[in-house]
N, C-alpha and C positions, 0 to 999 in steps of 0.2 A: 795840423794845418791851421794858420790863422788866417781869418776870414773879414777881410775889413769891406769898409764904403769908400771909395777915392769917386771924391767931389769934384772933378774936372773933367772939362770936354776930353773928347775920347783921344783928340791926339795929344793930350798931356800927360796922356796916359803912360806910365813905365812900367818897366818890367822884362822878362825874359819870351816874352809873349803876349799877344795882346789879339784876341777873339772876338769876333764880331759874327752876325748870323745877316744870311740872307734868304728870302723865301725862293721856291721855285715861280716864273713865271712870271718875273718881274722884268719890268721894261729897262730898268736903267737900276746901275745904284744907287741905295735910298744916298742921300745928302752927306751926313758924318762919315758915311763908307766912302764917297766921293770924294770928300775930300783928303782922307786920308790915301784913296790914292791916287788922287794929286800930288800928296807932297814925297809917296814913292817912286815918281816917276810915269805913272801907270801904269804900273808892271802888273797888278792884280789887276786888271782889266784885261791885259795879255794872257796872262797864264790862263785866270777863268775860260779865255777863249780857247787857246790851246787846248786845256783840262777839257772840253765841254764839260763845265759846271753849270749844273742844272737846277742846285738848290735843294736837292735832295733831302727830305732827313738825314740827317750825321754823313752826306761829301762834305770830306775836308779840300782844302787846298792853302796855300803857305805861300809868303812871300818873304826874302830876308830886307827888312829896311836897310843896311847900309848904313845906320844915325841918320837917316833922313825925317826918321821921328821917335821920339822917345825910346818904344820897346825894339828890342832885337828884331821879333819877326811879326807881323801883320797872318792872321788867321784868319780863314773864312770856315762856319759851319753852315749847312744846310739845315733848312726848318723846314720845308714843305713851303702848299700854297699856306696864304696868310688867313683863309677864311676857315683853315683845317686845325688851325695849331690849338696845342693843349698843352697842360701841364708837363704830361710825359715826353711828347716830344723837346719838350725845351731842357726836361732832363738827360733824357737820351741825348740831345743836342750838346750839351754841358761836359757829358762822361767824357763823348769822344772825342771835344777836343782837349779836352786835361788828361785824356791819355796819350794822345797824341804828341800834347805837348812838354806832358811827364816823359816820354820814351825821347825825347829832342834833348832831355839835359835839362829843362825849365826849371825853373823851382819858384820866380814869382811869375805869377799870371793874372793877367788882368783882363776882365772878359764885362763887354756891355749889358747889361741888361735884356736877354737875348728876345726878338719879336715886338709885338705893339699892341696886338688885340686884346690882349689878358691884361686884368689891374698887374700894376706893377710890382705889390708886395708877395702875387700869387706868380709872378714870372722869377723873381727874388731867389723864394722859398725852393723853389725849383731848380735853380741852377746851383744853390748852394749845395743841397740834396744832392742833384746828380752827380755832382763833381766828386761830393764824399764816397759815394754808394759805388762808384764808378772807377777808382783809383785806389779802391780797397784791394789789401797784399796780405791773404795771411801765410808769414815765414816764418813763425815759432820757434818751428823746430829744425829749419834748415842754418847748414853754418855757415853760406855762403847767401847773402844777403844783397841785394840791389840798392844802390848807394842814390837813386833817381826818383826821387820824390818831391811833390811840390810843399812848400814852407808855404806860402802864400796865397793866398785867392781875395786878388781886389772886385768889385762888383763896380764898373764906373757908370755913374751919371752926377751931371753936372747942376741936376735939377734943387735947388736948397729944400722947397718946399713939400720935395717928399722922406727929404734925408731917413725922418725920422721913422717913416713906415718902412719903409726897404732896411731900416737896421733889426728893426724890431722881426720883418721876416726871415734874415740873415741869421740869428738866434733859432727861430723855429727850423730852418730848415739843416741848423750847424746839428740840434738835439735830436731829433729824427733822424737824421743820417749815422749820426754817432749812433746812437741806440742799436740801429739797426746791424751797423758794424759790431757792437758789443754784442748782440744775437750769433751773429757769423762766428766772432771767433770761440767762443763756446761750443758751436756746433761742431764746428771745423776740427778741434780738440779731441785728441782719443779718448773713447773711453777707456781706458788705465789711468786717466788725467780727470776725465770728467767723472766723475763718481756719484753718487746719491747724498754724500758727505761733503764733496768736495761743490755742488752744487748748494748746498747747504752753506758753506765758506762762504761762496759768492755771495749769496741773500745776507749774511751776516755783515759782509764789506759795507753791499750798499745800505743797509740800515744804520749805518752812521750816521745817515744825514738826519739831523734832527726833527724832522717831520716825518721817518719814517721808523717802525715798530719791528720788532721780529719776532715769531713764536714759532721753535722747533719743534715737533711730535716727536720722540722719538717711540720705538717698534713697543714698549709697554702700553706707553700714555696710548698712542693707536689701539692697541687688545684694549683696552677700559672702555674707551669709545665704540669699540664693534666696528670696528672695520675690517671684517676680514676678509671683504673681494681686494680689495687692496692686498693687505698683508701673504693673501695669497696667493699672488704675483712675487713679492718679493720673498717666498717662502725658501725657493732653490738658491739663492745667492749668498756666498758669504758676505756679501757687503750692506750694511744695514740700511734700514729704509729710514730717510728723514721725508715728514712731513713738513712742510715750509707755509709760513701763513706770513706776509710781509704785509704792510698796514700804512698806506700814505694818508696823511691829515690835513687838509689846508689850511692857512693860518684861521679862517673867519668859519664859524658855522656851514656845514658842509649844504649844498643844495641837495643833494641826494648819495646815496651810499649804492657804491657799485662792485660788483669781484669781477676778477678776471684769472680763469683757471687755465694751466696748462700741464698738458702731457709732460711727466718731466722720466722717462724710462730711460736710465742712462745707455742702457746696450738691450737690447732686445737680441735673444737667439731662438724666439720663437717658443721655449719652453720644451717640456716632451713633444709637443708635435713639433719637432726639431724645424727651422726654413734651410732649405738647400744654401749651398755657399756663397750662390751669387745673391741670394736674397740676405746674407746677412752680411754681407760685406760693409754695405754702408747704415749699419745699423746704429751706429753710435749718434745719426740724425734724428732718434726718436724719443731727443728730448727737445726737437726746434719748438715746438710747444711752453717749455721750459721757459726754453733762452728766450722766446719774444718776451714772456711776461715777464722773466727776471729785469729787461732793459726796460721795457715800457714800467717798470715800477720806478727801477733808475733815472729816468730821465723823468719825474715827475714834479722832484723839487723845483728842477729849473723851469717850469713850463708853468707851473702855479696853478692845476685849475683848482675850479670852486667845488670842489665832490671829495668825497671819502671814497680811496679806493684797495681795496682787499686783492693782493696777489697773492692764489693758491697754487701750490704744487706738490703730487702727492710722490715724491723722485724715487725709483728703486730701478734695480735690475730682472731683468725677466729671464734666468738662469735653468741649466737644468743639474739637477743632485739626488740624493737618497731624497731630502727634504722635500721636492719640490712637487709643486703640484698636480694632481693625474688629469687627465679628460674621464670626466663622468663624475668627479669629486664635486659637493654640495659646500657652496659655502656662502656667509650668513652679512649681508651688508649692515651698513650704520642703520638704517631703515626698518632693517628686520628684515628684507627681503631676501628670499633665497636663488641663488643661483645657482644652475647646474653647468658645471663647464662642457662643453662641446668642443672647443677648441682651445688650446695654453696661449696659442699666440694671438688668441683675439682678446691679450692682457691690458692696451690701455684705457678700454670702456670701463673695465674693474676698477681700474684704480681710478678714473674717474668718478666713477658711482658711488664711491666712498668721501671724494673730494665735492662732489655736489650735496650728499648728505652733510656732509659739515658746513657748506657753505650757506646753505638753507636753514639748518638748525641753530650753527651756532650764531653767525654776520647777520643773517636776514636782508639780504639786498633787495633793492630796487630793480637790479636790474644784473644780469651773469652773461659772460663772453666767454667761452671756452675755445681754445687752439690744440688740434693736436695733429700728430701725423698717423690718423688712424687706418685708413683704408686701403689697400691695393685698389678696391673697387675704385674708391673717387678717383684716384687717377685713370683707369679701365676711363670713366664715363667723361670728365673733363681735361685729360692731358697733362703735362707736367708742366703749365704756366697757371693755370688756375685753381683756386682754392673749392670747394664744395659748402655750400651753407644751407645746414639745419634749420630750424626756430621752432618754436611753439607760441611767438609773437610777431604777427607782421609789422608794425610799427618800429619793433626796436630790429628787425633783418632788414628793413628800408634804409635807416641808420646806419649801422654798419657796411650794408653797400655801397652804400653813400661814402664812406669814411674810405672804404678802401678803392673806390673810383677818385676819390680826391688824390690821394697818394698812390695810385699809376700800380695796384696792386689788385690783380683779377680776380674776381670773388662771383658763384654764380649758385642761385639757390635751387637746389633741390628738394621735391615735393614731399612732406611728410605724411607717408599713407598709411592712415590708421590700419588699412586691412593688414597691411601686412605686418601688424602684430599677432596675428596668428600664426606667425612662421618659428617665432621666439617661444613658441609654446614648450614646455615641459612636462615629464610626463611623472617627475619625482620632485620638481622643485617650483616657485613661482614663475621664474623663467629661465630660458637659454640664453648663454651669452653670445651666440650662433645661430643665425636662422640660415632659409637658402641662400644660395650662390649669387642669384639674378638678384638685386639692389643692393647690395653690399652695406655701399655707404648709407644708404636709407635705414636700412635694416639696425646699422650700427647707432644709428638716430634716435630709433625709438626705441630700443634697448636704453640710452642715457635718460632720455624722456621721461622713463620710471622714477628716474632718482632727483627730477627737479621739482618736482609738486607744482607751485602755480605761480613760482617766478616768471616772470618773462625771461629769457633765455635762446639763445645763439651759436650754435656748433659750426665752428669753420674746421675743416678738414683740410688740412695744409699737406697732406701727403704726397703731392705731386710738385709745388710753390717749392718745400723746404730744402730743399736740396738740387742741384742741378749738374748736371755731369758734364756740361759744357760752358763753354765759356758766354755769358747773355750780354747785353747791351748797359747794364746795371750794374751786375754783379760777377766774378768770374768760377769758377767751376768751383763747387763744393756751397757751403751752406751758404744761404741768401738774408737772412734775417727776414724772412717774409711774414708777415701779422704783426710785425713790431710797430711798422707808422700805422697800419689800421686800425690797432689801439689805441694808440697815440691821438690819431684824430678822432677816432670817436670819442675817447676821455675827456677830451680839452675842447669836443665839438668845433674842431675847425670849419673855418668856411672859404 
């Protein structure tokens, strides 16, 4: 989709469609809406009446100009009151009418600058976003393909003197949306496609770009380093485990050096303590950990920030075989720490715990973000719209809540309670990778906590966020690309 600025009054505007927003609870239409329909007759005046349009978040309504002005058809979306609006709204505002007007035949669209109360490069960023996030199809693998897609998205305003900021947002919000998309369709991909290898491919592609690095582990160089909670995850599977370490540079002296880990398990089947069918069905999601960081590394050249940033991924299969791992089996992290299994499918803490010992010993950051989709609990406790977050640093979990309330992505922290590393206790090894049932996601927290030493450090638990089974306001059923703009904005500290 290309994404331009068309520099003229709204009725100059062309296209096969042409969007404009109205709040609820407005007395008249603001002016530009007015006049535009003035010169259809005022027919959107009618219809609004007829429709009771009330201004809703995302009520559409449509009017066809006739050539009475530029575009084919006159849109109206809903934004709420005007003293409520946000970002997301004006995203969510964005989706539905490019889908709307994607499902009409459209292919260019041209849509105002939706609202008034928000700076305009932050209303921009938002509509570019929503439109992408919003219109996203993944059909790979079907033969029969939907031929209705938009080519185009104008942004209009006529104003010269902010040209410049509103293009400059137009970019941030084109890389974020893309990113996110490139998360999805990795997820969305089977695993017979996505593999520990073939995720490895992908880091390879994107390390083309010449600010960024790559360094494969493969299953030896891991045994030299002592990794063996990792290695013994991917112990049952034929398919080899790559270690992935990708390395973004800015051009100028970096301000600070940061990692960002993620779960990269291509198929989890739970191991010998096998998951029943419905639990493994959508397992091939339990590398959305993966895929944020793979995009959020991708999309780093374009965004320029001023930091060194380290994308880890420790990718394997969580398989069951002769080879494969038992519950009660001791095994020996990068650390020296011993773990005793209690459970096979509590596999990607392991493979973290090994991905944080390297990340600690060998990068030395400033500062570590990890994404994984670890817990059944976090969703048990926040639902499947929102993320769970760890920390053992409140300054840098303020941050990334921050980062992920900016980009309309729910993130809610949960308390890290020392006592209950008493439950991790072990009665043969330093710890369990298992405690009780009741905190789950907590439990799974300070379990990692062992393996980060006195980095500052951030565990988002995207187990609920990465995948959705129905169709959202954003994204449509299957993987969402969720923690990819989170990164994104914390990396580059948007505002």
């Amino acid at each position: 989709m290309k994404v331009s600025l068309l520099g003229k009054p709204l009725g100059e505007a062309d296209g096969d469609v042409l969007l404009v927003g109205l709040h609820s609870g407005a007395k008249q239409l603001p002016e530009p809406v007015r006049r535009l329909d003035h010169a259809v007759g005022n027919q959107l005046t009618e219809i609004l009446k007829a429709e009771r349009f009330e201004g809703k978040p995302g009520q559409l309504s449509q009017v066809y100009t006739a050539g009475r002005i530029r575009a084919k058809r006159l849109m109206v979306v809903g934004l709420g009151p005007s003293d409520q609006l946000t970002p997301e709204t004006i995203r969510r505002a964005a989706a539905s009418g490019a889908r709307r007007a994607r499902d009409l035949g459209a292919r260019v669209v041209s849509m105002e600058i939706l609202g008034n109360t928000l700076p305009v490069a932050v209303r921009a960023r938002a509509i570019v976003g929503g439109v992408i996030l919003g219109t996203y199809v993944f059909d790979r693998y079907k033969k029969e393909k939907s031929d209705k897609a938009i080519e185009e998205l104008r942004l209009v305003d006529s104003d010269a003197a902010r040209a410049r900021e509103i293009r400059d947002a137009i970019h941030i919000g084109e890389v974020f949306g893309g990113a996110a998309c490139f998360a999805r369709d990795l997820v969305n991909a089977p695993a017979n496609d996505v593999t520990p290898s073939q995720l490895a491919e992908v880091a390879a592609q994107i390390a083309r770009d010449p600010r960024l690095t790559l360094r494969v582990l493969e299953r030896a160089d891991c045994e030299k380093l002592g990794m063996g909670a990792y290695l013994g995850v991917a112990a049952g599977s034929d398919q080899p485990p790559k270690f992935i370490h990708l390395t973004y540079a800015p051009r100028r002296r970096a301000r600070k050096k940061l990692a960002i880990i993620g779960k990269g398990v291509t198929f989890d089947s739970g191991g010998l303590d096998l998951k029943p069918a419905d639990g493994m069905l959508r397992m091939k999601n339990d590398m959305s950990g993966a895929a944020a960081v793979l995009a959020a590394m991708r999309a780093l050249p374009d965004l320029a920030p001023p930091v060194e940033v380290h994308g880890i991924i420790a990718a394997t299969e969580n398989m069951i075989s002769g080879r494969a791992q038992r519950p009660g089996d001791i095994v020996r992290a990068m650390n020296g720490t011993t773990i005793e299994i209690g459970n096979t499918d509590a596999e990607g803490r392991l493979t973290l715990a090994d991905a944080f010992c390297y990340v600690v010993s060998r990068v030395k950051p400033a500062e570590m973000v990890d994404l994984a989709t670890l817990t059944g609990a976090c969703v048990v406790a926040l639902g499947p719209l929102c993320a769970g977050l760890l920390s053992n640093n409140q300054p840098l979990a303020d941050r990334v809540k921050v980062a992920g309330d900016l980009v309309g992505e729910r993130v809610w922290q949960l308390p890290m309670i020392d006592e209950y590393r008493e439950g991790l206790k072990s009665e043969v090894a330093d710890i369990n990778n298992v405690g009780p049932r009741g905190g789950g996601a907590i439990n799974a927290g300070i379990f990692m906590k062992e393996f980060v030493g006195d980095v500052p450090w951030v565990h988002l638990d995207i187990a609920g966020p990465a995948f959705s089974e129905k169709d959202l306001p954003l994204s449509p059923k299957g993987g969402t690309g969720f923690g990819t703009r989170t990164l994104l904005a914390y990396l580059t500290d948007l505002k």
